[in-house]
C-alpha positions as a Markdown table, in Angstrom:
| # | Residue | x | y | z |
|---|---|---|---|---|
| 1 | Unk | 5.3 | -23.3 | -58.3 |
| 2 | Unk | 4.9 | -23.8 | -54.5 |
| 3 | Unk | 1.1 | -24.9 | -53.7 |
| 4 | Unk | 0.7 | -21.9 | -51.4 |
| 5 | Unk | 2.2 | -19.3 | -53.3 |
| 6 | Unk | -0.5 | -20.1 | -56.4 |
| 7 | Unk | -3.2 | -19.3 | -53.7 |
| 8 | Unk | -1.8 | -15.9 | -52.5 |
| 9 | Unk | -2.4 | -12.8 | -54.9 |
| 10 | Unk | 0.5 | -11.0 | -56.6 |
| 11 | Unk | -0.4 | -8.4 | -54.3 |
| 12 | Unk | -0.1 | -10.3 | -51.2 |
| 13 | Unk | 2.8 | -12.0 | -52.7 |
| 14 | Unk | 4.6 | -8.1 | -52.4 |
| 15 | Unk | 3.8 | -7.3 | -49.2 |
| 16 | Unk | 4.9 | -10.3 | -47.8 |
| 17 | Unk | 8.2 | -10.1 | -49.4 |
| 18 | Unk | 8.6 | -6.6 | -48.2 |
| 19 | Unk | 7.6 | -7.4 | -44.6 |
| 20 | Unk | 10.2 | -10.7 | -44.6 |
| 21 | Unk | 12.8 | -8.4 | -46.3 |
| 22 | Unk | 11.9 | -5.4 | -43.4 |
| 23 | Unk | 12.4 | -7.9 | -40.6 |
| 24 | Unk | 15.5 | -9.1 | -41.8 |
| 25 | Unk | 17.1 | -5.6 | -42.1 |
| 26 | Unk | 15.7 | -4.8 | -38.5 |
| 27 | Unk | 17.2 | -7.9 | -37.5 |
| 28 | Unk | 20.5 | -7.2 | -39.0 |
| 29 | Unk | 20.6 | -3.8 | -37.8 |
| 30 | Unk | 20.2 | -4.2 | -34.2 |
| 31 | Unk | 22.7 | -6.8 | -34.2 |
| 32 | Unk | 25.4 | -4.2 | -35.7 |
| 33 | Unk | 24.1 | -1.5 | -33.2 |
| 34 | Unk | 24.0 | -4.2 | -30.3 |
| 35 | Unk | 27.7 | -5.1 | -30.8 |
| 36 | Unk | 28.9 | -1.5 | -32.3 |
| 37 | Unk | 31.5 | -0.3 | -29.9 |
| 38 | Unk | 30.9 | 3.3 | -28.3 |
| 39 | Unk | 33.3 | 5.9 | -29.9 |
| 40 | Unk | 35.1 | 7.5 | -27.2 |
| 41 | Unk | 33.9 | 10.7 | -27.0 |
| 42 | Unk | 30.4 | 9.5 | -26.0 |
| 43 | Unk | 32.1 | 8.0 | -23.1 |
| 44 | Unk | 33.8 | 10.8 | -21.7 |
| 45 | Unk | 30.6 | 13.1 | -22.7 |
| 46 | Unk | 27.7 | 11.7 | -21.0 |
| 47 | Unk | 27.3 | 12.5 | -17.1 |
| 48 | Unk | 27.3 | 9.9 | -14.7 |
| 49 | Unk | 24.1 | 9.6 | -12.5 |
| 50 | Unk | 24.4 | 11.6 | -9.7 |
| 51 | Unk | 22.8 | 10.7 | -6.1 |
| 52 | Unk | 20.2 | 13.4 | -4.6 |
| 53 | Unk | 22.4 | 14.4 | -2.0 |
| 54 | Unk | 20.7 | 17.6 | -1.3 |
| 55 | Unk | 18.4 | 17.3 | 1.1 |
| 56 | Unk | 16.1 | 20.0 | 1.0 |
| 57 | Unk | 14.9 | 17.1 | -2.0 |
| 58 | Unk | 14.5 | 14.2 | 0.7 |
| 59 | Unk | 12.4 | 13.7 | 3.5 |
| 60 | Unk | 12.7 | 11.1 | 6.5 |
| 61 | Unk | 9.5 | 9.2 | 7.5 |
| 62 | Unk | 9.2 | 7.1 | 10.6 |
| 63 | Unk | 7.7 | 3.5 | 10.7 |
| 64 | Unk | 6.8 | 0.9 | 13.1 |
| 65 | Unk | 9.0 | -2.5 | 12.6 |
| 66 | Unk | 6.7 | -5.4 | 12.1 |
| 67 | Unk | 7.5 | -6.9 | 15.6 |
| 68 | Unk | 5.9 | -3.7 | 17.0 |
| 69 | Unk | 3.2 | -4.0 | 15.1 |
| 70 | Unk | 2.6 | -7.3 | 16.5 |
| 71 | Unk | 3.4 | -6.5 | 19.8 |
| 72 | Unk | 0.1 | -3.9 | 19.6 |
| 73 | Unk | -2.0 | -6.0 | 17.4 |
| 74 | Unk | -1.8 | -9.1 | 20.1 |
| 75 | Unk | -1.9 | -6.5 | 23.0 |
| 76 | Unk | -5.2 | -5.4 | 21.6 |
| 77 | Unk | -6.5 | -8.9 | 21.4 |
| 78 | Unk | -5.0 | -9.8 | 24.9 |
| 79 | Unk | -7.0 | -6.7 | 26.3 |
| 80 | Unk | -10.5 | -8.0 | 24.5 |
| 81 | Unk | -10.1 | -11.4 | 25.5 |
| 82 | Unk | -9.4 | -10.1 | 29.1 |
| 83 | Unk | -12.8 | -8.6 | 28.9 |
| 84 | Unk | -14.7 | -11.7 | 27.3 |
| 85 | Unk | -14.6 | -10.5 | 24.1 |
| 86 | Unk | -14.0 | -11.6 | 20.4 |
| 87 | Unk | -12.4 | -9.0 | 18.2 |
| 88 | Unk | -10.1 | -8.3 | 15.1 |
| 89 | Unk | -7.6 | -5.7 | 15.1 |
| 90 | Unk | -5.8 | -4.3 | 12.1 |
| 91 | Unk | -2.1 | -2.8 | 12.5 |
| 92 | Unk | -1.4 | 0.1 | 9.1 |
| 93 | Unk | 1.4 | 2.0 | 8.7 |
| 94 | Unk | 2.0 | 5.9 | 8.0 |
| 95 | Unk | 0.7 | 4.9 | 4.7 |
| 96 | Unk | -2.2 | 3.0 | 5.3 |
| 97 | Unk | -0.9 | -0.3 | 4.3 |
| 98 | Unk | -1.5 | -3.2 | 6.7 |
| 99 | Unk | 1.5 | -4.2 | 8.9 |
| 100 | Unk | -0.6 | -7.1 | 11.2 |
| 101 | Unk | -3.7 | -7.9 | 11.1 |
| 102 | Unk | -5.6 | -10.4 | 13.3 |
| 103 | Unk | -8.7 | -12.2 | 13.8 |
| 104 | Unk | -9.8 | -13.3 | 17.1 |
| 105 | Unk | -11.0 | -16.1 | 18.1 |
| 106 | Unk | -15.0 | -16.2 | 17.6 |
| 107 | Unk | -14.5 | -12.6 | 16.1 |
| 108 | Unk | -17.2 | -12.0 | 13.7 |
| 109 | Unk | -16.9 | -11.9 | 9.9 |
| 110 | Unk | -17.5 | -8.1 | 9.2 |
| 111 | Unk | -15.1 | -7.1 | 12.1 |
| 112 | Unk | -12.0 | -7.8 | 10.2 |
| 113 | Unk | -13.0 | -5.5 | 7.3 |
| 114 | Unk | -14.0 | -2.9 | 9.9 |
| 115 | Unk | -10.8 | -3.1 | 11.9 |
| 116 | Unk | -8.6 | -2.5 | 8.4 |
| 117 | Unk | -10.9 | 0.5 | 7.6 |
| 118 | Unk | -10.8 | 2.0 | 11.3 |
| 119 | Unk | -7.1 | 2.1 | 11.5 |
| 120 | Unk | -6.5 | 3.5 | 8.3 |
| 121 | Unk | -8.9 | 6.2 | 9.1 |
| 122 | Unk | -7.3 | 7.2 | 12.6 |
| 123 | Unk | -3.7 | 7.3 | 10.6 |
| 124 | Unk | -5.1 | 9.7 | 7.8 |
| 125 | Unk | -6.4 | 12.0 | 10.1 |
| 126 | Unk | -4.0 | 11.8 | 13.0 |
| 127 | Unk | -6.8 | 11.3 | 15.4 |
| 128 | Unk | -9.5 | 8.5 | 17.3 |
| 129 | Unk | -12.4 | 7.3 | 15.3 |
| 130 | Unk | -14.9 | 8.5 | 18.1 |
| 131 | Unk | -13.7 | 12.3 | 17.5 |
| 132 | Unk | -14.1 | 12.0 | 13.8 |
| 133 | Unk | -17.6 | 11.0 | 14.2 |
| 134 | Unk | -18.2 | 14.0 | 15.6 |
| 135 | Unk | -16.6 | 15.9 | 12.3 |
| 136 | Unk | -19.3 | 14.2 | 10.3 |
| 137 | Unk | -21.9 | 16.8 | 11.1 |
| 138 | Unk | -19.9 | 19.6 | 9.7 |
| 139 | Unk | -18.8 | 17.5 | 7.0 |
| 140 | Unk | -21.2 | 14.5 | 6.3 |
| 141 | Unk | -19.5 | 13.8 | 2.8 |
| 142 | Unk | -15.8 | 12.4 | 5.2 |
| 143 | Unk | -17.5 | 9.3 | 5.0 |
| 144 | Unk | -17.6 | 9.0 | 1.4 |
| 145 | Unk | -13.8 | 8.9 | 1.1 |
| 146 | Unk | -13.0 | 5.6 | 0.0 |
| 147 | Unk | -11.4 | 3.2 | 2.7 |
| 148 | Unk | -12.6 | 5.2 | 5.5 |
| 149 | Unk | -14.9 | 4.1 | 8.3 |
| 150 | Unk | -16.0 | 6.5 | 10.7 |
| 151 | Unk | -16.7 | 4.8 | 13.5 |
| 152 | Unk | -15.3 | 4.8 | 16.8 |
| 153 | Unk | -12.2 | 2.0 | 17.6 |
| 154 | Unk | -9.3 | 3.3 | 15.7 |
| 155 | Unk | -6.2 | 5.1 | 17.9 |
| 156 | Unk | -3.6 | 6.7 | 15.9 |
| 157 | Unk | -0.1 | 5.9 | 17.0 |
| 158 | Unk | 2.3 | 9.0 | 16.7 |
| 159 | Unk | 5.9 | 9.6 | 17.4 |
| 160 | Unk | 7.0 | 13.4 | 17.9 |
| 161 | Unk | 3.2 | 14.4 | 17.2 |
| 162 | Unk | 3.5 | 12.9 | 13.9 |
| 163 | Unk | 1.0 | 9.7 | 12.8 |
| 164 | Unk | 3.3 | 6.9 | 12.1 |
| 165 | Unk | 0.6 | 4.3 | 12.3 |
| 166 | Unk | -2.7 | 3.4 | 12.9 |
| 167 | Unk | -4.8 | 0.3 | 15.0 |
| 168 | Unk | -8.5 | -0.3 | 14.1 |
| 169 | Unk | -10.7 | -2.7 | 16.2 |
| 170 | Unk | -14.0 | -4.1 | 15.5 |
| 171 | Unk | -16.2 | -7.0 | 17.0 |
| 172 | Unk | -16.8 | -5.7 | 20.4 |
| 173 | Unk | -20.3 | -4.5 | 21.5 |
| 174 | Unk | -19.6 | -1.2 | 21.0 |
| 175 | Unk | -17.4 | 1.6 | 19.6 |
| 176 | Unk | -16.4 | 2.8 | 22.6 |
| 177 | Unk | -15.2 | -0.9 | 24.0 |
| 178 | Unk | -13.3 | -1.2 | 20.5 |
| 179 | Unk | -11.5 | 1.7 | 21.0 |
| 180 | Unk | -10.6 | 0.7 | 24.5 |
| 181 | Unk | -9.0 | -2.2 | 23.3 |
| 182 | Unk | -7.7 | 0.2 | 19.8 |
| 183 | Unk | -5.9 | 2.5 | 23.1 |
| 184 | Unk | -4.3 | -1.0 | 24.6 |
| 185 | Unk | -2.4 | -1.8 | 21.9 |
| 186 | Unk | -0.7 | 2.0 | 21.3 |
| 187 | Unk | 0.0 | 1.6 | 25.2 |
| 188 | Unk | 1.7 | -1.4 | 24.1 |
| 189 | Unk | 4.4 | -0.1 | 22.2 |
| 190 | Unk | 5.4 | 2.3 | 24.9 |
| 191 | Unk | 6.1 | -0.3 | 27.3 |
């Protein structure tokens, strides 16, 4: 008798017959099934996919192309370095997901962070970071929405009214000169 098969149990002996024999139906089953040929009236019976051509069940979003991302992400930094300074500017779409984003030269390490979070918040709300400061004393708990930063230097970018993307910038002395440079780059893309 094989070496092995004197340690195992009678026990363990069955179950390990009935597993091998399982397997091996399983095995020969799925072939027949993988290689059975479809009778035809399952052909004829099952519906093609159909496309959702009715579009009260669609709807149309607009979004910046990554060259005009670019085109306000360097505009921003262009408009900061005009002014001596070193900043980071983020680029998201209607989303929130980052297009572009940029470090400037000499910009600090927090401000690219800052710039990602500032542009996402000025494309969720349709609407400057400085004015949603201002929303924080009627609702203090905004800023607790993960993401978010509600500090002044993002600028929404919106076609027909509609947010369709958002720049953040960080790294200059204040919120106010951030936003100035935020502004530059949506001026950008109308030029």
């Amino acid at each position: 008798m094989n070496p092995i098969a004197k340690k195992l149990s009678f026990r363990a002996r069955i179950v390990t017959g009935a597993a091998a024999v399982a397997l091996a139906g399983a095995g020969t089953f799925g072939a027949v099934s993988a290689t059975a040929a479809p009778s035809s009236n399952t052909a004829k019976s099952a519906p093609a996919a159909s496309p959702a051509t009715d579009t009260k069940n669609l709807t149309h979003t607009t979004h910046l192309t990554l060259a005009a991302a670019t085109k306000a992400a360097q505009a921003a930094v262009d408009a900061a370095k005009q002014e001596g300074q070193k900043i980071s500017v983020a680029v998201v779409d209607r989303n929130g997901n980052t297009l572009v984003q940029l470090r400037g030269d000499g910009a600090g390490p927090q401000s690219y962070e800052s710039a990602a979070k500032k542009a996402y918040t000025a494309v969720s709300w349709n609407a400057p970071t400085s004015e949603l400061v201002k929303r924080l004393d009627q609702a203090p708990t905004l800023k607790d929405i993960p993401g978010t930063l509600f500090l002044a230097g993002g600028a929404p970018v919106q076609s027909q009214g509609a947010p369709i993307a958002g720049i953040g910038v960080a790294g200059a002395p204040s919120g106010a000169a951030d936003e100035q440079f935020a502004q530059a780059g949506a001026q950008a893309l109308g030029k």
